[in-house]
C-alpha positions in Angstrom: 7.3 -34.1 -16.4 8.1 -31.7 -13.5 10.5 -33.8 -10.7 9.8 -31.7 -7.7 11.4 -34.7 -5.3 14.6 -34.4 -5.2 15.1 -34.8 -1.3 15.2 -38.3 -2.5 17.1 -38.3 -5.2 18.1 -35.9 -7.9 16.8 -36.6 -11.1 19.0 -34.5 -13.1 22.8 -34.4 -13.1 25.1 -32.0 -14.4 26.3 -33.6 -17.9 30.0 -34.3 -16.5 28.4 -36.4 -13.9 26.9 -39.0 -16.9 30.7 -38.3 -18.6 32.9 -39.4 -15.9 30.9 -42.8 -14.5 30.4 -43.4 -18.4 34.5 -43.1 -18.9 34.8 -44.7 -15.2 33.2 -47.7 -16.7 35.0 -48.0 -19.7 38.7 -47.2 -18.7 38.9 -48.1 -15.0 40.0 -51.6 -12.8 39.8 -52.4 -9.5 41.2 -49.5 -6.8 44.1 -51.7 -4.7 44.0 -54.3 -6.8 46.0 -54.9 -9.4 50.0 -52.7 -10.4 48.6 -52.5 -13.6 47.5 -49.2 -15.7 43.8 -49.5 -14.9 44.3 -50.2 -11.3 46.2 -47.5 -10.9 43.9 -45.2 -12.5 41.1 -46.0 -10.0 43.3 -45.7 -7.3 44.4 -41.8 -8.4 41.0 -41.4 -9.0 39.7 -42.4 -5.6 42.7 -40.6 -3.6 41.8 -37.2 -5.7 38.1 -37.7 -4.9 39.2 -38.4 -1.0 40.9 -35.0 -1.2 38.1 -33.1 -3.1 35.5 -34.6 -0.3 38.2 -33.5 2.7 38.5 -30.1 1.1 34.7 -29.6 0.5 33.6 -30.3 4.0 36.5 -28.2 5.5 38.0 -31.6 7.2 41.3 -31.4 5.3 42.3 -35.2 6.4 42.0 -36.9 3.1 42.6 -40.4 5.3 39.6 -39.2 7.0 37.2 -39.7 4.1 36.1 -43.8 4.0 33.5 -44.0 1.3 30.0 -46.1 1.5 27.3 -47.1 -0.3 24.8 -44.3 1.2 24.3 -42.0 4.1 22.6 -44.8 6.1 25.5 -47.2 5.6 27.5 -44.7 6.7 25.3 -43.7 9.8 25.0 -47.4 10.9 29.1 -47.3 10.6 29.6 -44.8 12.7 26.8 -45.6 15.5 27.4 -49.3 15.7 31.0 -48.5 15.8 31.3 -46.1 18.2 28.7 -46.5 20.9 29.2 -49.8 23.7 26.7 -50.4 26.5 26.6 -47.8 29.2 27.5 -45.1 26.7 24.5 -42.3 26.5 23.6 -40.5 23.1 21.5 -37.7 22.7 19.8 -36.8 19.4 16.7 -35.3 17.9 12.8 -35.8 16.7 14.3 -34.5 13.3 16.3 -37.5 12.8 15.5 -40.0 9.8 15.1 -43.6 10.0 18.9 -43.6 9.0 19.7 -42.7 12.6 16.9 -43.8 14.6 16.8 -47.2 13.4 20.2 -47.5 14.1 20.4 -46.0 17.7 17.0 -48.0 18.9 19.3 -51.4 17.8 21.8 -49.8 20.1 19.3 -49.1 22.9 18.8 -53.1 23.0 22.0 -53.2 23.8 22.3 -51.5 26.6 23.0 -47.7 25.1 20.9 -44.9 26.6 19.3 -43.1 24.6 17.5 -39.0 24.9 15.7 -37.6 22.7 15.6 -33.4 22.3 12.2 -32.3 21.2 10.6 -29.0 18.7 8.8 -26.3 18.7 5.6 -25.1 17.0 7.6 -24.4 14.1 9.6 -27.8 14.3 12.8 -26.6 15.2 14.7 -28.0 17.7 14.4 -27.2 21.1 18.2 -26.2 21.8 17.6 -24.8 25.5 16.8 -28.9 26.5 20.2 -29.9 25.4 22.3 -29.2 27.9 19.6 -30.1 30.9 20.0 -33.8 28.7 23.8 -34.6 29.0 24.7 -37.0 31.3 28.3 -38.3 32.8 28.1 -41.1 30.4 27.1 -38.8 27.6 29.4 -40.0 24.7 27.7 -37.9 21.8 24.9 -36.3 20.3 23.7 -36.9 16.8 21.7 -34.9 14.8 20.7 -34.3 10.8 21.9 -30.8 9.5 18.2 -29.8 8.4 14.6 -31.7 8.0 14.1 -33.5 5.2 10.2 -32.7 6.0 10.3 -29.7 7.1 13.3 -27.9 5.3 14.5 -26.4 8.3 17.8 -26.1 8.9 19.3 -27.1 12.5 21.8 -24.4 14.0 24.8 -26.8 14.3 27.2 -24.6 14.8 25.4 -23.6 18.0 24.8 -27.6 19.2 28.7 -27.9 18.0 29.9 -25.5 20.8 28.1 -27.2 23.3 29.7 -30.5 22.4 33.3 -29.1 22.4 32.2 -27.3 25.8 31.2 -31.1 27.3 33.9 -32.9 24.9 31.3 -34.6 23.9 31.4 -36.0 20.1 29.6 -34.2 17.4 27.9 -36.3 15.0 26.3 -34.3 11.7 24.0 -36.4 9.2 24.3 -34.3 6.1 21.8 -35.8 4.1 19.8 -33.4 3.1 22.3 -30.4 2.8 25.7 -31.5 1.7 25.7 -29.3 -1.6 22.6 -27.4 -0.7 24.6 -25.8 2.0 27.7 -24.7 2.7 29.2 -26.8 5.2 32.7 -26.9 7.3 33.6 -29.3 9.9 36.1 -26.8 11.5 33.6 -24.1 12.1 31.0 -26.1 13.3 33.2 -28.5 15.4 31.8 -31.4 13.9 33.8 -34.4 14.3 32.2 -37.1 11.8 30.0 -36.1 9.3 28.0 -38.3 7.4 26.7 -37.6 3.7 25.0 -39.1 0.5 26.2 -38.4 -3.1 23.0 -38.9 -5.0 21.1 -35.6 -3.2 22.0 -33.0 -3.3 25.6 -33.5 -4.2 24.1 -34.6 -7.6 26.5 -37.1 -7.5 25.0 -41.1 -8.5 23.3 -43.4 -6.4 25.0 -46.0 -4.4 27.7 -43.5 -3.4 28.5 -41.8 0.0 30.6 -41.2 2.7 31.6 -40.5 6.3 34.6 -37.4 6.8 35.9 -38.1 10.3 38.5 -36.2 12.0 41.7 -37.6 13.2 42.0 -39.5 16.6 38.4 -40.7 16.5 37.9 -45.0 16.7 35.2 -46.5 14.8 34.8 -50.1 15.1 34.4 -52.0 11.6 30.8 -52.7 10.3 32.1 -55.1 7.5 35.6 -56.9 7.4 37.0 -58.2 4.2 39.6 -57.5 1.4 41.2 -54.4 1.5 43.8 -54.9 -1.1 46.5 -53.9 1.2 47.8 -56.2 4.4 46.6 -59.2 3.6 48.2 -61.6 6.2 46.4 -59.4 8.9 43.5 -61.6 10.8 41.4 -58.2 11.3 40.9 -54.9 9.2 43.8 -52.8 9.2 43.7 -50.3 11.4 44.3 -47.1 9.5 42.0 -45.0 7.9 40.0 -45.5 5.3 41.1 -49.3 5.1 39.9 -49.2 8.7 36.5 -49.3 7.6 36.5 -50.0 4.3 36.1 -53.8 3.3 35.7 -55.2 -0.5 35.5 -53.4 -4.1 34.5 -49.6 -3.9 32.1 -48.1 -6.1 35.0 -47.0 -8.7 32.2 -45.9 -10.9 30.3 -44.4 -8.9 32.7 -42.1 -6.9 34.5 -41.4 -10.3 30.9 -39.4 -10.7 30.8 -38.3 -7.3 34.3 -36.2 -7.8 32.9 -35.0 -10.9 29.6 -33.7 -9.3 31.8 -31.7 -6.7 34.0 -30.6 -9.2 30.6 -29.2 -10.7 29.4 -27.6 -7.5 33.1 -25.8 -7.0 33.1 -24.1 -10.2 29.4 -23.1 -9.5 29.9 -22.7 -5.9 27.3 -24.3 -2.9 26.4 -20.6 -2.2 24.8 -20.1 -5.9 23.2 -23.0 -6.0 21.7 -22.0 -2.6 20.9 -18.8 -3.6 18.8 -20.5 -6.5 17.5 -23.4 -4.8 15.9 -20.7 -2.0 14.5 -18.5 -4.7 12.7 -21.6 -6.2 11.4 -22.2 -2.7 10.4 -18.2 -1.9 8.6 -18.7 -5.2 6.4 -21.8 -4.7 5.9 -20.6 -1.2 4.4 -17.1 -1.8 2.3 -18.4 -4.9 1.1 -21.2 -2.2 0.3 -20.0 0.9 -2.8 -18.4 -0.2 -4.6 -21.4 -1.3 -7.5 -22.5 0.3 -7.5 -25.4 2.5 -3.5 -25.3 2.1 -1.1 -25.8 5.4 2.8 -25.4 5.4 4.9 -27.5 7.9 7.9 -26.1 9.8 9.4 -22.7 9.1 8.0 -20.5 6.6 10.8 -19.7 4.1 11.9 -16.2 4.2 14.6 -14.3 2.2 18.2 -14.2 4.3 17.4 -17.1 6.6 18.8 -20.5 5.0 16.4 -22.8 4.5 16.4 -26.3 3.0 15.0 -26.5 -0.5 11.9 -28.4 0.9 8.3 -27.9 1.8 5.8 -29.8 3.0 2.3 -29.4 2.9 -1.4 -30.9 3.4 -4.4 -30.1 1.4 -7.3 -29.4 4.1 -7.9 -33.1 5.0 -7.1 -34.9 1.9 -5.1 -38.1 2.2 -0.8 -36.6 1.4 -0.8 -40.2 -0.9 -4.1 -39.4 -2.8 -3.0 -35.5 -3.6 1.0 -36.9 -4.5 -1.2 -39.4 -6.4 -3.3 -36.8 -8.5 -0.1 -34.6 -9.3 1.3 -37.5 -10.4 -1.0 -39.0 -12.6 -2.7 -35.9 -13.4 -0.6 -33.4 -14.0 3.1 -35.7 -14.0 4.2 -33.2 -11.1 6.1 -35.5 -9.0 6.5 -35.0 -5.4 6.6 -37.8 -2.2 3.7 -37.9 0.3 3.7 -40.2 3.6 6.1 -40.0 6.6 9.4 -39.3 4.9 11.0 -42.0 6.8 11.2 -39.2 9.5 8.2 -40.8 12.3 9.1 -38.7 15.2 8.5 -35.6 13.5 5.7 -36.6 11.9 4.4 -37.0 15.7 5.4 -33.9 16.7 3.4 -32.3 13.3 0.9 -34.5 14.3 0.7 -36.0 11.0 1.2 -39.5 11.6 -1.6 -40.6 10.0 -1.9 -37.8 7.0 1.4 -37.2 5.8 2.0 -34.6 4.1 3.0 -34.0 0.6 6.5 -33.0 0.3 8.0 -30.7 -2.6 11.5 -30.2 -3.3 13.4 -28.7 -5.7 17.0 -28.5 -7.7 19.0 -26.5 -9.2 17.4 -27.8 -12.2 14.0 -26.5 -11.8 13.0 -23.6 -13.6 10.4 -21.1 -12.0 8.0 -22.3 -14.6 7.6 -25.6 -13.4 7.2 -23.8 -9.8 4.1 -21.8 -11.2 3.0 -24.9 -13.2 2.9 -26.7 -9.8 1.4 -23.9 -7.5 -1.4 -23.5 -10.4 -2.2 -27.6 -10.2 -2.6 -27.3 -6.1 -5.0 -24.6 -6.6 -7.3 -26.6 -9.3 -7.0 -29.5 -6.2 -7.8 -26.9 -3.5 -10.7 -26.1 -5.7 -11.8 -30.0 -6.6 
């Protein structure tokens, strides 16, 4: 089996990932609920992996860090808790379902909405931004790259135009967080929003949103919080604020273990790797027959998500996924990615295209294996 789709999810962990939710599990209560020895244990455990998130993501505000269940529960937090009718939002053809969805429910009621377009190339076109903000303009939202494409969106340069309009600066780091070096301070992001089980290589059901002091988000759930009980609403300090019911103990005990794993190997040699993979599959690729590459070709120097997507002439994305698959156990994801406006701006709303993308944990022979099996296709 090669896993080539890890834009979803990452297959493989590091082995002190499977450790810690394994001794999470067996050795750990309920964080903020109980005085006891086990209690407590989750609670140190959730306050150490508040500070290693803070630190990783350059937001030093460990209060700052609420944890969720995924990158879309913490996306529909922050938009349906920060936006009211009247308020304008500008964002992206790039976005995911994650923050579309979300924003078109706020659009109902009665928050405009603009949408920046792309190039040939599908990267944003930056030079619109400014020509879209508005009086009312609260903030503009954005992911950090493509998770079609792999192209990476210059956010420190949309950043400085917020802060220059004190406008907020929403990130969805999806598809980066631990592909990419990332720091809110530098890029003047003030929430960013992020997944563990990507490329964090942390376990499912486990995420987050980092937001930086003196920024109000209404509640998206209400509920226990193990602290001020006699209180009608959720308390009002962060992460309590927005954090209601048990936490994923288990799975943030992982989490913390994951970024422990990407600090000793640092984000910026697991970039370097993840690129190469990507240079590698590319060159090998692009000579094909019948082959075409979506978004920026990958070149050495210029980040790049590890991600490519691709069409065989006019095959069907689903059938050629399909054949990989079934032929060959080369598993990648074919369709619309979840991502429909830039599927419209590719012009592959009813194609698709067949996405590849790769970890840490794939091994330049499974790239070769997996340029060789497009060619027999190309060929069929």
């Amino acid at each position: 089996m090669i896993y080539l789709d890890n834009s979803a999810t990452t297959l493989k962990k590091p082995d002190c990932v499977k450790e810690a939710v394994w001794n999470a599990m067996e050795q750990m209560g309920n964080s903020g609920r109980g005085g006891y020895q086990t209690a407590l244990s989750a609670s140190r455990m959730i306050y150490q992996a508040r500070m290693a998130v803070s630190e990783f993501f350059d937001l030093n505000h460990p209060s700052g860090v609420v944890f969720t269940s995924n990158a879309t529960e913490a996306l529909n937090t922050v938009i349906q808790g920060l936006f009211s009718k009247g308020d304008h939002v500008i964002t992206t053809v790039l976005e995911h379902n994650s923050v579309l969805r979300p924003l078109y429910m706020e659009q109902e009621r009665g928050v405009e909405l603009s949408i920046i377009g792309a190039d040939e190339q599908a990267d944003v076109l930056y030079e619109k931004l400014e020509s879209a903000i508005k009086c009312n303009t609260k903030a503009v939202i954005c992911t950090h790259g493509s998770n079609v494409t792999g192209n990476l969106v210059d956010i420190k340069r949309i950043g400085a135009v917020c802060r220059a309009h004190q406008l907020l600066f929403i990130v969805d780091a999806s598809q980066s967080a631990g592909c990419i070096p990332i720091s809110m301070k530098e890029n003047q992001i003030d929430i960013l929003c992020f997944t563990g089980h990507k490329g964090l290589m942390g376990p499912q059901g486990t995420g987050g949103i980092c937001i930086r002091p003196q920024i109000s988000i209404r509640p998206l759930k209400s509920g226990g919080t193990g602290v001020l009980s006699f209180l009608k609403e959720q308390p009002q300090e962060l992460p309590e604020h927005l954090e209601a019911g048990t936490l994923n103990g288990h799975g943030i005990a992982g989490l913390l273990a994951a970024i422990g794993w990407l600090n000793r190997t640092t984000v910026e040699v697991v970039q370097k790797k993840e690129e190469k993979l990507l240079r590698l599959f590319y060159e090998n690729a692009k000579e094909i027959s019948k082959i075409h590459f979506y978004g920026r070709p990958p070149e050495e120097g210029v980040p790049h998500l590890p991600v490519l997507a691709l069409n065989l002439g006019n095959l069907d994305s689903a059938y050629v996924s399909d054949i990989l698959a079934e032929e060959y156990e080369i598993y990648t994801r074919a369709g619309a990615h979840c991502a429909p406006l830039m599927h419209q701006a590719l012009k592959t709303e009813k194609q698709g295209c067949v996405r590849f993308s790769f970890s840490w944990f794939n091994t330049e022979e499974e790239i070769k294996t997996a340029v060789n099996a497009l060619k027999e296709l190309s060929r069929g």
